[in-house]
C-alpha positions as a printed NumPy array, in Angstrom:
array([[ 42.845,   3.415, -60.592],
       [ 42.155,   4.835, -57.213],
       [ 44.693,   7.748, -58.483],
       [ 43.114,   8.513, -61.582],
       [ 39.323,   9.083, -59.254],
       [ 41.77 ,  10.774, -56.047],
       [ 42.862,  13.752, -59.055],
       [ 39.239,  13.805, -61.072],
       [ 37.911,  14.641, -56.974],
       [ 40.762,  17.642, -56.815],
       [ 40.035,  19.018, -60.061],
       [ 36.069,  18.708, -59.485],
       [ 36.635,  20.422, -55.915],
       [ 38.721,  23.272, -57.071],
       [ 35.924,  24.227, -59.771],
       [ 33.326,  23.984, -57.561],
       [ 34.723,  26.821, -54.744],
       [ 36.868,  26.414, -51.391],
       [ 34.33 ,  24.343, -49.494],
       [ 34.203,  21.587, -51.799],
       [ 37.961,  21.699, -52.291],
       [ 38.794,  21.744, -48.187],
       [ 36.061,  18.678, -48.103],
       [ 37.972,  16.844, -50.851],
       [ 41.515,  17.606, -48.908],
       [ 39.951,  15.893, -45.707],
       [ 38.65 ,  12.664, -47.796],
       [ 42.208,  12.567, -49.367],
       [ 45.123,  13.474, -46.56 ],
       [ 47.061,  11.133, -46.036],
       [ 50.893,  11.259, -45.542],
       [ 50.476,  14.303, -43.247],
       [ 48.752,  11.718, -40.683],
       [ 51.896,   9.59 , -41.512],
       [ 54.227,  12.327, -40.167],
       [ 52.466,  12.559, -36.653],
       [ 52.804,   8.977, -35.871],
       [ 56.486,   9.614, -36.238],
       [ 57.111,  12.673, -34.429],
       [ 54.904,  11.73 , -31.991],
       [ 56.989,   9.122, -30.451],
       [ 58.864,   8.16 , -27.132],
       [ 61.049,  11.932, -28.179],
       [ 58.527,  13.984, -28.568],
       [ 57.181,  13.109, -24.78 ],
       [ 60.149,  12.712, -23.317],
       [ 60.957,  16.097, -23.969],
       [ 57.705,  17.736, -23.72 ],
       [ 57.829,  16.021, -19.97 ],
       [ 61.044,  17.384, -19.255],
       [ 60.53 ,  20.933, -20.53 ],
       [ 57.938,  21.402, -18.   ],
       [ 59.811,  19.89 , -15.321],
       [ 62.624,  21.925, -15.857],
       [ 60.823,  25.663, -17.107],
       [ 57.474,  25.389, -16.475],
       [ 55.428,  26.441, -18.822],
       [ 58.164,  28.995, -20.211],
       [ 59.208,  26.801, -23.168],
       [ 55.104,  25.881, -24.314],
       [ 56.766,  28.519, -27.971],
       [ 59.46 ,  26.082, -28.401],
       [ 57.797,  23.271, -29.743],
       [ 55.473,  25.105, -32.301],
       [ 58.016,  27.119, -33.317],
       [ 60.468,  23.94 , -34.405],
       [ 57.326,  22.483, -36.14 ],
       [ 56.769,  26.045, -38.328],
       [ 60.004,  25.764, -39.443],
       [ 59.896,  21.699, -39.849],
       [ 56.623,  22.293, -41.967],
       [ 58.533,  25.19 , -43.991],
       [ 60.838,  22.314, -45.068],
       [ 58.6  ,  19.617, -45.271],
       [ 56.247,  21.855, -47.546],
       [ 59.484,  22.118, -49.714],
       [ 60.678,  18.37 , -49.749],
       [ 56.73 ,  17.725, -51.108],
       [ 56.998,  20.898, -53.937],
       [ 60.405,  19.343, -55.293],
       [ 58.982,  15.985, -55.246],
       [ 55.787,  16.28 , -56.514],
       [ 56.965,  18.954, -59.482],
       [ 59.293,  16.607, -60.82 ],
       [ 57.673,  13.273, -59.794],
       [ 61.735,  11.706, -59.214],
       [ 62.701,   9.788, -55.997],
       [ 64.668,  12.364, -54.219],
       [ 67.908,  10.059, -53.622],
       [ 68.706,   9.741, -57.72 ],
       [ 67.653,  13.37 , -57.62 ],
       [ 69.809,  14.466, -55.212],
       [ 72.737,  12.463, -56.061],
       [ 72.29 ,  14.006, -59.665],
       [ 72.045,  17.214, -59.958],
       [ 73.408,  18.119, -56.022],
       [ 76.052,  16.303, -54.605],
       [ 76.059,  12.219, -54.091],
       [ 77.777,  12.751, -50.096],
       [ 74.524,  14.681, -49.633],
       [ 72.48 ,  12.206, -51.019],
       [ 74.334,   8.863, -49.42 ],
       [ 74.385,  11.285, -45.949],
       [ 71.107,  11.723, -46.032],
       [ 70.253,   8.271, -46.421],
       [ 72.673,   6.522, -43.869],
       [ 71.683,   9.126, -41.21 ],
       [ 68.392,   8.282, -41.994],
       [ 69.009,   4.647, -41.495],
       [ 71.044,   5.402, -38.339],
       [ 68.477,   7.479, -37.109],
       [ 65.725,   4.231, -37.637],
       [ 67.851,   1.92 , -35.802],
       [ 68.585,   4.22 , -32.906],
       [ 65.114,   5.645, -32.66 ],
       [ 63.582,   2.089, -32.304],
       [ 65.028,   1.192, -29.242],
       [ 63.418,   3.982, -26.438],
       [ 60.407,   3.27 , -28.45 ],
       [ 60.236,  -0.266, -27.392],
       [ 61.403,  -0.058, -23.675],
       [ 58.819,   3.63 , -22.82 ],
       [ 55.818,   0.958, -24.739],
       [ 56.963,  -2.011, -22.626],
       [ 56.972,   0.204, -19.583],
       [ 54.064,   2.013, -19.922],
       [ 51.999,  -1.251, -20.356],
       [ 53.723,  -2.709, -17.574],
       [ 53.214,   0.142, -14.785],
       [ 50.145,   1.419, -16.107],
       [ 47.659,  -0.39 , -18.865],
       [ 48.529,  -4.225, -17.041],
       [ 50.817,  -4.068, -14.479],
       [ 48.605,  -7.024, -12.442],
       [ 49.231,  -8.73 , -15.376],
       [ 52.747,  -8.466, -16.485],
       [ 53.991,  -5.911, -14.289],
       [ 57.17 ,  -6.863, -11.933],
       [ 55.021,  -7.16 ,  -8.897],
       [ 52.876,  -9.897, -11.056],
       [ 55.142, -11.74 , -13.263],
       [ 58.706, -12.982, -12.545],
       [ 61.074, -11.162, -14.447],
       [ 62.219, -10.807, -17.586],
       [ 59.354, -12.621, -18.517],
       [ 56.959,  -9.896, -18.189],
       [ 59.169,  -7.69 , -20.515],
       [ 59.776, -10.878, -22.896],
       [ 55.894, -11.08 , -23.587],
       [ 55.072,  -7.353, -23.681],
       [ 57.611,  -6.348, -26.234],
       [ 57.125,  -9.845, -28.306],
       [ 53.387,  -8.027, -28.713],
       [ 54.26 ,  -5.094, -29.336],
       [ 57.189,  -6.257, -32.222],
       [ 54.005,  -8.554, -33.155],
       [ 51.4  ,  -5.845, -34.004],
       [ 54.235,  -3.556, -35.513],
       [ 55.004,  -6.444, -38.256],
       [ 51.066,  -7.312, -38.86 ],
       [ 50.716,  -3.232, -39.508],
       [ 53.499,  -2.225, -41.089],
       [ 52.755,  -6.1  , -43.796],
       [ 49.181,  -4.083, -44.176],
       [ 51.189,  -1.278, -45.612],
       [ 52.651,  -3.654, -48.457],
       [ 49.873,  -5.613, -49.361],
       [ 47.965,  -3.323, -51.194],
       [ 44.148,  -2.609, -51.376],
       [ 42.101,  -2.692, -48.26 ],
       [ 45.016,  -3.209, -46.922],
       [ 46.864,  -0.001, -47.449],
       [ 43.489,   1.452, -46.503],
       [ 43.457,  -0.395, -43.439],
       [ 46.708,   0.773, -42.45 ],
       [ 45.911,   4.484, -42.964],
       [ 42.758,   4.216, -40.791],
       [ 45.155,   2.355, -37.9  ],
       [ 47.126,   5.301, -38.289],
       [ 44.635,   7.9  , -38.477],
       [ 43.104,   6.55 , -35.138],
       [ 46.151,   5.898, -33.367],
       [ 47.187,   9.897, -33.726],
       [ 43.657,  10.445, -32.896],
       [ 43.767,   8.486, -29.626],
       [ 46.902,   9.887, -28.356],
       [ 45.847,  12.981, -28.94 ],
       [ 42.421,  13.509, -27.039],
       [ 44.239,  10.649, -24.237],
       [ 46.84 ,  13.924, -23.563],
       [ 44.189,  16.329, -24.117],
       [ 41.386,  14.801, -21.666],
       [ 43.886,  14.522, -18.698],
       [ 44.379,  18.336, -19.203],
       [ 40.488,  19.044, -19.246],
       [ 40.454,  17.149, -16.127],
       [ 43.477,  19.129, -14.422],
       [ 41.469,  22.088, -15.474],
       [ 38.197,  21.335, -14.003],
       [ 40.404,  20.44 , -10.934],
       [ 41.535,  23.429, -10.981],
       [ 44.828,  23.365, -10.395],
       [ 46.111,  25.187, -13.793],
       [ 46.397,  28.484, -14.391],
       [ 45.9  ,  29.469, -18.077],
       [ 47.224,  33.104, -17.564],
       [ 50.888,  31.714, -16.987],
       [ 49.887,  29.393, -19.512],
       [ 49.315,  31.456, -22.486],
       [ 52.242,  33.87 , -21.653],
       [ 53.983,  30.45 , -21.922],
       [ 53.344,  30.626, -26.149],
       [ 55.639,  34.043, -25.897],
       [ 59.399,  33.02 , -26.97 ],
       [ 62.124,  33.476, -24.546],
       [ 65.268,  32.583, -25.866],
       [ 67.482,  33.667, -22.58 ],
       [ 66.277,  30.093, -21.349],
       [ 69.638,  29.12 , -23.457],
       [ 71.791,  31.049, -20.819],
       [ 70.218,  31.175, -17.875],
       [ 67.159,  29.132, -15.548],
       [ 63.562,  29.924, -15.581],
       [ 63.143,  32.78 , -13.63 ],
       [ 61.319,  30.343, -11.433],
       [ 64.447,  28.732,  -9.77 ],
       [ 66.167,  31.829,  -9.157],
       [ 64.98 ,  31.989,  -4.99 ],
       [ 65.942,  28.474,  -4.468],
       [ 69.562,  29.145,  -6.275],
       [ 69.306,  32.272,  -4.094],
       [ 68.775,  30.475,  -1.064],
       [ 72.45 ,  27.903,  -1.882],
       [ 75.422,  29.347,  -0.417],
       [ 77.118,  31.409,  -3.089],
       [ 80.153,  29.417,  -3.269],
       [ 77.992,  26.303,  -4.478],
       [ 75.521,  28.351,  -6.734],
       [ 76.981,  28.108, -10.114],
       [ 76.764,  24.2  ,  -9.724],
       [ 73.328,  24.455,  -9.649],
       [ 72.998,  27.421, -11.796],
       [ 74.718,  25.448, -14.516],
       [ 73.425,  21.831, -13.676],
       [ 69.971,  23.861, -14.65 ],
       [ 70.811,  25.267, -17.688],
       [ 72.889,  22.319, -19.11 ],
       [ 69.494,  20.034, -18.6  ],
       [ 67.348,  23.09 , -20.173],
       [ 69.75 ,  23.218, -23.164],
       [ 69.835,  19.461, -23.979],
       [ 65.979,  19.404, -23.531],
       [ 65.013,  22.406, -25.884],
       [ 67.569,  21.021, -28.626],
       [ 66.126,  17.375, -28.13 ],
       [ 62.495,  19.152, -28.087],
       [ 63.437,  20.441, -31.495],
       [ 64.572,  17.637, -33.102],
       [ 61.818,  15.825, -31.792],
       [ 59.054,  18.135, -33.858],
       [ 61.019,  16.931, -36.932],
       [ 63.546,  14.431, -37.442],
       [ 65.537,  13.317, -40.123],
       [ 63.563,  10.039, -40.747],
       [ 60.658,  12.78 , -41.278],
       [ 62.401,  14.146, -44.461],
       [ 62.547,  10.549, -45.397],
       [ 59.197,   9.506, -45.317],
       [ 57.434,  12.117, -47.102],
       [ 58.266,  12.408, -50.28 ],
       [ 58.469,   8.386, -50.819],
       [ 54.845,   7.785, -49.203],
       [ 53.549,  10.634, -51.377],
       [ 55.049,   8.765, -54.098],
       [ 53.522,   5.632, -53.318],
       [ 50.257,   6.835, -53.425],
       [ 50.929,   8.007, -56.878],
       [ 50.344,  11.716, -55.886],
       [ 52.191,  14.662, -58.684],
       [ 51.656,  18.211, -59.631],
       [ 48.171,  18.56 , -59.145],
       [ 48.653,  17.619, -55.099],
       [ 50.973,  20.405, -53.929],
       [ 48.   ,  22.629, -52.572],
       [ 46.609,  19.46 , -50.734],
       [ 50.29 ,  18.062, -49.412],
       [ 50.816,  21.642, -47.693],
       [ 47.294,  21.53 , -46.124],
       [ 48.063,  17.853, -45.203],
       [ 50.98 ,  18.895, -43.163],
       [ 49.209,  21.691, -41.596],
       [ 46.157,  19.434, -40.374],
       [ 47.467,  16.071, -40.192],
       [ 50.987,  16.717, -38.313],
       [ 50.877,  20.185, -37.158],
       [ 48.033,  20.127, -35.078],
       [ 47.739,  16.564, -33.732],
       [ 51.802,  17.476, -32.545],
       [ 50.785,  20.671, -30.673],
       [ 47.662,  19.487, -29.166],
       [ 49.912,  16.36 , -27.443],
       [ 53.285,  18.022, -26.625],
       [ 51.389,  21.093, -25.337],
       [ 49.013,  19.008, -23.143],
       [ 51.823,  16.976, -21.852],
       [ 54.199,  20.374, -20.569],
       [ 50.953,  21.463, -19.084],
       [ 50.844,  18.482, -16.925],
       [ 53.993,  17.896, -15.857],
       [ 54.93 ,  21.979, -15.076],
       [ 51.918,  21.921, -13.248],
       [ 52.744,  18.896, -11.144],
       [ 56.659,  18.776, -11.121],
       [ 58.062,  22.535, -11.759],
       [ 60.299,  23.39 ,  -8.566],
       [ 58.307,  21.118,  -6.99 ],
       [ 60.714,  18.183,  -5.189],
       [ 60.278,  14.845,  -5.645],
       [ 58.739,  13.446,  -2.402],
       [ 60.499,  11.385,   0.032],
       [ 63.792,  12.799,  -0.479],
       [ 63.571,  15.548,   2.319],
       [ 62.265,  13.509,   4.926],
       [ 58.443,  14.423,   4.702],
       [ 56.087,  12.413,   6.419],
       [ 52.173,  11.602,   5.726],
       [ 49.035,  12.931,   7.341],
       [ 49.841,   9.968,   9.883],
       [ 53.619,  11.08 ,  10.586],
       [ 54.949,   8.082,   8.632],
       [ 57.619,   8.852,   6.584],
       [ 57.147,   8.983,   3.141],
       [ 59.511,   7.085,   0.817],
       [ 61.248,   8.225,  -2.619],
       [ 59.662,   6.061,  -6.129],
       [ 62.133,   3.676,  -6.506],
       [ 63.065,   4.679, -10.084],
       [ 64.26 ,   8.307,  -8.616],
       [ 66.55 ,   7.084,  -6.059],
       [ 70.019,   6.457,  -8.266],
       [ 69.386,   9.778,  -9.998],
       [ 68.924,  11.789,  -7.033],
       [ 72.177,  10.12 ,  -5.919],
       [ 73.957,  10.823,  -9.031],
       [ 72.951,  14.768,  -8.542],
       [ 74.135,  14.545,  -5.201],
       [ 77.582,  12.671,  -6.209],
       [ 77.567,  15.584,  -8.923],
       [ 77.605,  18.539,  -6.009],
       [ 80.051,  16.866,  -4.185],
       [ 82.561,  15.957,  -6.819],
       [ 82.392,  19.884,  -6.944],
       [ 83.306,  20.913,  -3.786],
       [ 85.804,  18.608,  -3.333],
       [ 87.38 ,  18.084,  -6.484],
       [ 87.942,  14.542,  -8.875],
       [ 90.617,  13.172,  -7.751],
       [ 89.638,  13.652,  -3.816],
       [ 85.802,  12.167,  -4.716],
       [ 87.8  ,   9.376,  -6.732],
       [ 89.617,   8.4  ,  -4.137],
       [ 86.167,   8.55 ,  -1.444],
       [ 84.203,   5.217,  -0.233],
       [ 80.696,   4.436,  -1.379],
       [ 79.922,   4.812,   2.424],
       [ 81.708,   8.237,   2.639],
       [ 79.909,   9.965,  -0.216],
       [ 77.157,   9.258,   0.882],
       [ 77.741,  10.638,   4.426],
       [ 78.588,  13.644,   2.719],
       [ 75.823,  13.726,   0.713],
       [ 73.044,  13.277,   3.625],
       [ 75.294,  16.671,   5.327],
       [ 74.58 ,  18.664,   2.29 ],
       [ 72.073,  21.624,   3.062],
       [ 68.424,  21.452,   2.961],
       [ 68.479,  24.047,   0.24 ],
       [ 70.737,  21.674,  -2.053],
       [ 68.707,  18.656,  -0.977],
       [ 65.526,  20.43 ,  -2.199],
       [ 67.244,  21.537,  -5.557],
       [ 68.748,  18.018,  -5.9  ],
       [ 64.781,  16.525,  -5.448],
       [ 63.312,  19.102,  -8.008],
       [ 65.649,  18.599, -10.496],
       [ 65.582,  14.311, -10.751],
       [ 64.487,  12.882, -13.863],
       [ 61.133,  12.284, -13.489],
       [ 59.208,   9.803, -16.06 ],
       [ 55.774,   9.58 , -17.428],
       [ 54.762,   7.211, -14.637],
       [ 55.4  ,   9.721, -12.217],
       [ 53.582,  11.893, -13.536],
       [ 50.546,   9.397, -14.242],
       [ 51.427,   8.615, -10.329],
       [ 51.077,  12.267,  -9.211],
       [ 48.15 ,  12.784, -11.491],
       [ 45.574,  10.172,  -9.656],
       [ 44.698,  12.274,  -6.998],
       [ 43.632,  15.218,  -9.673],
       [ 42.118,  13.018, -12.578],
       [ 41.335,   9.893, -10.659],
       [ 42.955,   6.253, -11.77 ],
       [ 41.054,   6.365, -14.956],
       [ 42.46 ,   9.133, -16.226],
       [ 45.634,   9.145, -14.564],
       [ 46.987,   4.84 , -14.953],
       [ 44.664,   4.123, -18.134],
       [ 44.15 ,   7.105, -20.207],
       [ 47.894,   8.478, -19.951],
       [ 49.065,   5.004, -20.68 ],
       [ 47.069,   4.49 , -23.781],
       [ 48.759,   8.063, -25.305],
       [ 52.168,   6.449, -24.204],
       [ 51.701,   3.008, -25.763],
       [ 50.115,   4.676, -28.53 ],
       [ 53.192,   7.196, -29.344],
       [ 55.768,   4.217, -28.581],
       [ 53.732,   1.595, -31.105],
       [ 52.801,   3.92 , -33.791],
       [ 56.813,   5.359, -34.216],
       [ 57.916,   1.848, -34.134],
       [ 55.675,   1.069, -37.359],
       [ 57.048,   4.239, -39.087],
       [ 60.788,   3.708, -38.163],
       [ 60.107,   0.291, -39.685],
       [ 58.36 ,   1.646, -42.882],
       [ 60.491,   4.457, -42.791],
       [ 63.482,   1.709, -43.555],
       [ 62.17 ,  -0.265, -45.809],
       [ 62.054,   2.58 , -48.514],
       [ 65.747,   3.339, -47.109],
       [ 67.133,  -0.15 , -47.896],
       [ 64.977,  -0.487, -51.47 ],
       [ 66.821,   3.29 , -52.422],
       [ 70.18 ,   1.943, -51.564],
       [ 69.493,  -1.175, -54.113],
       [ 67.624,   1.299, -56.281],
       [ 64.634,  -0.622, -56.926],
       [ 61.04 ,   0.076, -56.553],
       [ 59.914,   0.047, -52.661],
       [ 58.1  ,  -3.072, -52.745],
       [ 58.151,  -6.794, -52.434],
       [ 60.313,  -9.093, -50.267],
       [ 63.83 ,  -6.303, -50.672],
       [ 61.026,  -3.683, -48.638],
       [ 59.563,  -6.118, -46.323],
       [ 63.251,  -7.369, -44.714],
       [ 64.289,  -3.862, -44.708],
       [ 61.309,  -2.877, -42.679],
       [ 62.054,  -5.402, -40.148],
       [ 65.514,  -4.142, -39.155],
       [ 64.148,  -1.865, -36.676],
       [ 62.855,  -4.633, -35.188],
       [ 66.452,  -4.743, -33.175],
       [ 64.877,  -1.761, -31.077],
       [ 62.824,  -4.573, -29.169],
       [ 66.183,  -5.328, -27.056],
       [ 65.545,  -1.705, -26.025],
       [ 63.275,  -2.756, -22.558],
       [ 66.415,  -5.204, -21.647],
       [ 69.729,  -2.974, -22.574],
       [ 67.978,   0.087, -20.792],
       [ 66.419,  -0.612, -17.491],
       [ 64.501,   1.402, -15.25 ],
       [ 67.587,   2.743, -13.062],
       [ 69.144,   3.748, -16.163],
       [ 66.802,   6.243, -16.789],
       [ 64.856,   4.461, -19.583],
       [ 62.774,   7.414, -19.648],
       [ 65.521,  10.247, -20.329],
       [ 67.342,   8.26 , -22.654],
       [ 64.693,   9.474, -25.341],
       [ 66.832,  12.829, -24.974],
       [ 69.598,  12.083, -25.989],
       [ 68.447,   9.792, -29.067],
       [ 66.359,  13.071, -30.079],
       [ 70.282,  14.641, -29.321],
       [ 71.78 ,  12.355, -31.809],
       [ 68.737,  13.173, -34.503],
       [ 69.816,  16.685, -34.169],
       [ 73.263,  16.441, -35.394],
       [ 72.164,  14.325, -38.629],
       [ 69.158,  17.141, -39.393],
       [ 71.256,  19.912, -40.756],
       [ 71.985,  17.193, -43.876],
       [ 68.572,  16.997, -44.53 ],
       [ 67.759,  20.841, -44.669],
       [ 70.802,  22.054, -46.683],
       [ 70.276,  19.052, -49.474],
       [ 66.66 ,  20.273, -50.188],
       [ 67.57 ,  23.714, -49.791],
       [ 69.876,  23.136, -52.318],
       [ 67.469,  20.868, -54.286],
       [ 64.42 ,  23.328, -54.358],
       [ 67.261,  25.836, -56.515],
       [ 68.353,  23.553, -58.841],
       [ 66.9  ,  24.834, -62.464],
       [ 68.436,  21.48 , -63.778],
       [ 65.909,  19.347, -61.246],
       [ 62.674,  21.93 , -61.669],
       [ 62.515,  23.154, -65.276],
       [ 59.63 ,  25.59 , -65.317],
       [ 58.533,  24.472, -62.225],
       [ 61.09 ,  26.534, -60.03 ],
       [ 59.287,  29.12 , -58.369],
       [ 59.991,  32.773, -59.154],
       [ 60.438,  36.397, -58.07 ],
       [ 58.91 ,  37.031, -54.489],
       [ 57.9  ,  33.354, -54.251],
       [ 61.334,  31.991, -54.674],
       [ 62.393,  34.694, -52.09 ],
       [ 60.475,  33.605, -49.636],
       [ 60.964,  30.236, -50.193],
       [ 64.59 ,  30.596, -49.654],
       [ 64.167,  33.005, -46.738],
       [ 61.889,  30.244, -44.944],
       [ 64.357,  27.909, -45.782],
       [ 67.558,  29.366, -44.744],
       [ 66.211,  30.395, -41.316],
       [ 64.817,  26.592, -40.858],
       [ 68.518,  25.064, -42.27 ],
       [ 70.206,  27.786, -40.063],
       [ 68.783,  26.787, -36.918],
       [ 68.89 ,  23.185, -37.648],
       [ 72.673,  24.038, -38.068],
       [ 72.993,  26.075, -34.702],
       [ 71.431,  23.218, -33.096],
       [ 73.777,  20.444, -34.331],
       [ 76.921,  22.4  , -33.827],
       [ 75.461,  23.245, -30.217],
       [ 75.041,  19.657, -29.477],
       [ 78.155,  18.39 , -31.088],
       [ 80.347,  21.034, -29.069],
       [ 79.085,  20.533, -25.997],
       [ 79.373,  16.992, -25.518],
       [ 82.392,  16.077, -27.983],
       [ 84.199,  19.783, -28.246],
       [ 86.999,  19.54 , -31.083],
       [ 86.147,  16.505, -31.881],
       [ 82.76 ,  17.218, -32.988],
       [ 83.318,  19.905, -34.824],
       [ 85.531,  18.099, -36.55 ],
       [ 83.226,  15.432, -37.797],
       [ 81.189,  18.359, -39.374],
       [ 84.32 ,  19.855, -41.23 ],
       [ 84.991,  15.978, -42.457],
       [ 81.797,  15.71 , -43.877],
       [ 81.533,  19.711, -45.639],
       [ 85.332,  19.024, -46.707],
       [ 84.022,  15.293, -48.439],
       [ 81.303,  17.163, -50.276],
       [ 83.063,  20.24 , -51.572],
       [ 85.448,  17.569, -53.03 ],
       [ 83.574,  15.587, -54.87 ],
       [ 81.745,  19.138, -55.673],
       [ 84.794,  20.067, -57.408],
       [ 85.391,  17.095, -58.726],
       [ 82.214,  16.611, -60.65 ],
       [ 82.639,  19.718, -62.004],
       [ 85.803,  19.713, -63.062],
       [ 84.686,  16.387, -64.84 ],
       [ 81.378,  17.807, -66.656],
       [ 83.865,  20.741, -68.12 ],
       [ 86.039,  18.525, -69.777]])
């Protein structure tokens, strides 16, 4: 067995010295790789976009930092799992608490079904504005044809992978090399456009690199950045803008966050590690997995794509919308796609001044007469501050990087992030739907659940371009947020369970750190959800969370009251 040879390797390696035992964790990584093509997805880009849009390169610490703390509990999810060699769902449901357990798997499976659909509509896009857009693009094709046959492909090469996956032999192996080379490919596609920017030279990697230092009063106030445009509003009108700023900066670094690791994440580890047979003798090469295979792949991308859009789109406005003209004096017009959400900004500032029930009561015709009369300084704000997607940027980037770069090479990293998340949401469920039957994550029970996610291909139609397809990758990574916390108290919980470990439990200053690690990454996870929850849902929100503590300390009690008797 392929297992039997993948542990002889290990054991061979770790007698013969560090180099042979680093070479041997390179031939065998594996699930690491698995974890980038999920986190790498329509989330992660959407938010690394808007984080430089909205604070420059301020917020490059963010993203690394979420992942440190993601790997922290990651690293744990493998220890449990490979020490004791049990599925973590009967494990959890055994010897923590069965709400825990049944949480963490519905919010998994919610998470799958939500998560599918932005990944379908950013692939469809990008293929249709950048990689073939004479082809099937809306200028080419009549409509909705072009999106009919672009996601049909995509759903199409999603199935063919993720059947790869449960056929077994070359197949699994073919599967892990697809992966392998589609994280690759996004990768040094995000990383080339930023060698080219920098050969341009148009990036300065002093503001860069104090970027990587954290700032957390980014919660509570704008990048220091917008402060002489704010200053330049009349004061009666510049907490609007002050707090339009900070409300987008907020949602962003919390859907940034989530993005690094979700809840599907927690998921998919310990199940594919199973699969592949792995147990005690793998913890040293699962932690170095995560490290190579998922941390770095994720900072190289989501760094390289801040870098491009801060540098293009950071208090910069989006042209057309203050009546510039070209070297020719013709005026230049807004991207189409910008247009409603510079109007709803606008609509925003006047609903301000004026009050609801005045702006309720106002024509289409009349707001926007007062919206042309608002000051140049609010018109600029308004243009910096619309939701600009990746096709903008690939737009703005031509000129820098060329077409090649700029249409083909960015649209490859999209397409690549959108099709390689779809395959994991997909694989992701499978194991979800086979653990709620609890049988072994194979055969025909796998395969159908693997194909729910295929719902997500409606994605391209439900969310159109002036719905801002783009953005609505935010507040999906939003929604991931509030289901995380479940993930990182049950394993915190798990990895302390003497019952679960045996002898296996780690001790004295290892077990303190351990639980240090963890309780930082669970608390922040915690301040995150509660954050999101109460700022778009208030009482009711909160509520939800006491529900679902209140459900588990009862059946906590419960249990115990039973195993006394």
């Amino acid at each position: 067995m392929d297992i039997q040879k993948d542990r002889q390797l290990l054991t061979q390696a770790k007698e013969k010295g560090r180099a042979a035992t680093l070479s041997a964790y390179i031939k065998l990584s594996g699930p690491g790789w698995l974890q980038s093509a999920i986190t790498l997805g329509g989330g992660s880009l959407a938010s690394s976009l808007y984080l430089g849009v909205l604070a420059g390169f301020s917020l490059l610490w963010l993203q690394p930092l979420a992942m440190i703390l993601g790997i922290v509990m990651l690293s744990a999810i493998a220890y449990v799992t490979l020490s004791t060699g049990e599925r973590p769902f009967r494990a959890i449901n055994q010897h923590v608490n069965p709400v825990l357990g049944w949480g963490w798997l519905i919010a998994t499976m919610m998470a799958n079904l939500v998560w599918s659909m932005p990944q379908f509509a950013l692939g469809t896009a990008a293929i249709q504005q950048n990689l073939l857009k004479d082809l099937v693009g809306t200028e080419a094709m009549p409509q909705p044809w072009g999106k009919v046959i672009v996601a049909s492909a995509i759903l199409i090469i999603c199935v063919v992978v993720v059947l790869l996956y449960n056929s077994g032999g070359w197949g699994v192996k073919a599967f892990r090399l697809i992966i392998k080379l589609m994280v690759a490919i996004i990768v040094v596609c995000f990383f080339g456009v930023v060698v080219k920017m920098t050969i341009a030279g148009v990036l300065d990697w002093g503001r860069i690199l104090h970027g990587l230092v954290p700032d957390l009063r980014l919660l509570l106030s704008p990048a220091k950045t917008f402060e002489p445009f704010i200053a330049a509003v009349d004061s009666r009108y510049q907490a609007f803008w002050t707090n339009l700023i900070v409300g987008q900066q907020r949602d962003v670094m919390i859907s940034a966050a989530s993005a690094a690791v979700g809840i599907n994440m927690t998921f998919m580890l310990p199940y594919s590690m199973l699969r592949r047979g792995w147990g005690k003798d793998f913890r040293g090469l699962a932690i170095f997995d995560l490290g190579t295979g998922l941390f770095i792949p994720f900072i190289l991308a989501t760094s390289c794509v801040i870098i491009a859009s801060a540098a293009q789109f950071h208090t910069r406005p989006a042209a057309g919308f203050l009546k510039e003209t070209d070297n020719n004096g013709v005026a230049i017009q807004p991207a189409k796609n910008l247009a409603d959400k510079y109007k709803a900004i606008t609509a925003a500032r006047i609903k301000y001044e004026v009050g609801n029930d005045t702006f309720a009561g106002l024509s289409n015709k009349e707001k926007t007469t007062l919206a042309d009369t608002l000051p140049v300084p609010e018109k600029r704000l308004a243009a910096m501050l619309v939701k600009r997607d990746a096709f903008n940027l690939a737009r703005s980037l031509s000129p820098l990087t060329g077409d090649m770069f700029a249409h083909y090479v960015f649209g490859i990293g999209v397409v690549g992030m959108a099709v390689s998340s779809i395959i994991m949401l997909m694989l992701i469920n499978g194991f979800v739907i086979c653990e709620m039957q609890g049988i072994e994550s194979k055969g025909w029970s796998y395969r159908l659940g693997c194909l729910a996610p295929c719902i997500g291909v409606l994605g391209p139609f439900i969310w159109t371009g002036g719905k801002a397809q783009f953005w609505l990758a935010v507040p999906t990574s939003m929604f991931a947020m509030v289901l995380l916390p479940i993930a990182y108290f049950t394993f915190y919980l798990l990895m302390n369970q003497k019952s679960l470990l045996g002898d296996n439990m780690p001790h004295g200053p290892k077990r303190l750190a351990w639980n240090i690690l963890m309780a930082v990454a669970a608390g922040l996870a915690s301040f995150g959800c509660i954050w999101t929850l109460w700022s778009k849902f208030r009482w009711l929100g909160i509520s939800l969370i006491v529900a679902f503590v209140a459900l588990a300390l009862f059946v906590h009690f419960i249990r115990s009251a039973r195993q006394r008797l």
